[in-house]
N, C-alpha and C positions, 0 to 999 in steps of 0.2 A: 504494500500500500504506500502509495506517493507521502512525505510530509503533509502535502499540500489537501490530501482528501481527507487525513486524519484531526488536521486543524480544525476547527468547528471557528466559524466566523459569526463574533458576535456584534451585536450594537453597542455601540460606547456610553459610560457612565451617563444621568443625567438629572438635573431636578426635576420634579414632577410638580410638585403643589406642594403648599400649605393647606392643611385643613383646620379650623377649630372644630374641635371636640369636647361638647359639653355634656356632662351627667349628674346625677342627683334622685336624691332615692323621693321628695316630692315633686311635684309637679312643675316645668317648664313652661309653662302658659306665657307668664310675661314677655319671658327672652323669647320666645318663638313669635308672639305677634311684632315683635321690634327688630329681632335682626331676619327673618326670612322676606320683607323687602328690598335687607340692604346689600342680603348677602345672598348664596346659591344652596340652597337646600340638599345634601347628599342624602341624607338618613333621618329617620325620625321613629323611635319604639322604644323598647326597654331590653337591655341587653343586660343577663345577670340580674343585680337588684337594683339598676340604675334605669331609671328613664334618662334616653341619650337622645342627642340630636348635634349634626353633623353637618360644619358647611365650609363652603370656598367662596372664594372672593366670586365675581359673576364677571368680570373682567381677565384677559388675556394678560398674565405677569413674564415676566423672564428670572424674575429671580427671587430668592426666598427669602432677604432681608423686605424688599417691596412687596410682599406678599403679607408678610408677618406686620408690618405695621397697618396693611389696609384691613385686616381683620381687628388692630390692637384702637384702632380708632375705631371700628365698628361697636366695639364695647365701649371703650371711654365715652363715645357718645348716646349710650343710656339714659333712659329715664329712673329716678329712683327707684323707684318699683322695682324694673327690669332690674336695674344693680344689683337688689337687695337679693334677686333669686339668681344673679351670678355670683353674688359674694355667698350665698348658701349652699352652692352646687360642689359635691365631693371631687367632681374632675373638671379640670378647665386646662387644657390640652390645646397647644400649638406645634400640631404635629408636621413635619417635612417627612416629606417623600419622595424619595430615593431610588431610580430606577438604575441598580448595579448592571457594571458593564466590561466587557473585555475584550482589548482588542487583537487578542488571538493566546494561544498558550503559549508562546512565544514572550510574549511582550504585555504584560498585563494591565498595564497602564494606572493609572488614577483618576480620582475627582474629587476635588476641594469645593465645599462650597462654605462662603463666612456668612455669618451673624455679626452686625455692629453691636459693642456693648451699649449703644442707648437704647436698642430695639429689646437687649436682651432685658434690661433696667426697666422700661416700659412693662413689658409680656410680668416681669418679676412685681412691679407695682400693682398691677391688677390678679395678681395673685394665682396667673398661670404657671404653666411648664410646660417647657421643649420639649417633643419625644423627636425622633427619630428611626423613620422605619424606612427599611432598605428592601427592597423587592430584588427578587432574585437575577440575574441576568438572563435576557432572551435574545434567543440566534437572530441570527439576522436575518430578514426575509430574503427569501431570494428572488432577484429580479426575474420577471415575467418575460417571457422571450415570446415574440411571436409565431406562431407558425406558420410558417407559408403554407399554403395545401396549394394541391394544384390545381387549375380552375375547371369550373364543374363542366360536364358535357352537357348540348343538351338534351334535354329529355328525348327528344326522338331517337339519337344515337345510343342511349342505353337501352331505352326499349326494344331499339333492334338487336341488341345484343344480346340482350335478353330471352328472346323470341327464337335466334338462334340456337342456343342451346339444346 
């Protein structure tokens, strides 16, 4: 077997999103009627003894510092109410996601991605945490080749070939 058909070619490191992930073993009502306008809804039930709910920004980011603060103003800008049922809530989660990547066994490569410490100071003041979850690496698709065929006959000339038989 060649090097080259044993090598398994993947896609390279990459950020995926921020998510905020919220839980709490009462009821979300407030935070839901306040950030599911401002933000994009992923998830919404109870998972374990937590009612959770799960969102992203509704906007295209590039990076996970811009990301982390449009979710960290999403909350700073609460109504008291809403506060009070985020400052109640067991999990308040600003999670990155991580799609690992390699680009060949050969050569494994990396990916840095930072956090500013005011964003982290921010997320800390309102009394989140960072998780960080990394997805596993996926091959890389393989490009689509077209295939030529060769152009159809037409219908009379199969028929007659057909008939031959």
């Amino acid at each position: 077997m060649s090097p080259k058909a044993r090598t398994a070619q993947y896609e390279p490191a990459r950020f995926i999103n921020v998510d905020l992930e919220i839980g709490a073993r009462g009821k979300l009502d407030a935070l839901v009627c306040e950030l599911t306008p401002r933000l994009f809804e992923l998830f919404r039930g109870k998972l374990g003894a937590l009612n959770r709910v799960h969102y992203e920004v509704g906007v295209c980011v590039s990076d996970a510092d811009s990301t982390m603060l449009a979710l960290v103003e999403a909350v700073q800008g609460l109504t008291p109410a809403a506060r009070r049922s985020w400052d109640r809530a067991a999990m308040r989660d600003f999670n990155i996601g991580i799609q690992a990547g390699m680009a060949g066994v050969t050569r494994p490569g990396h990916f840095e991605l930072a956090i500013a410490s005011t964003t982290l100071a921010q997320v800390a003041a309102l009394g989140g945490r960072v998780v960080v979850t990394v997805y596993p690496p996926c091959p890389a698709r393989p490009r689509r080749r077209v295939a030529r065929s060769a152009p159809a006959r037409p219908v009379a000339a199969r028929s007659a070939r057909v008939r031959a038989r």
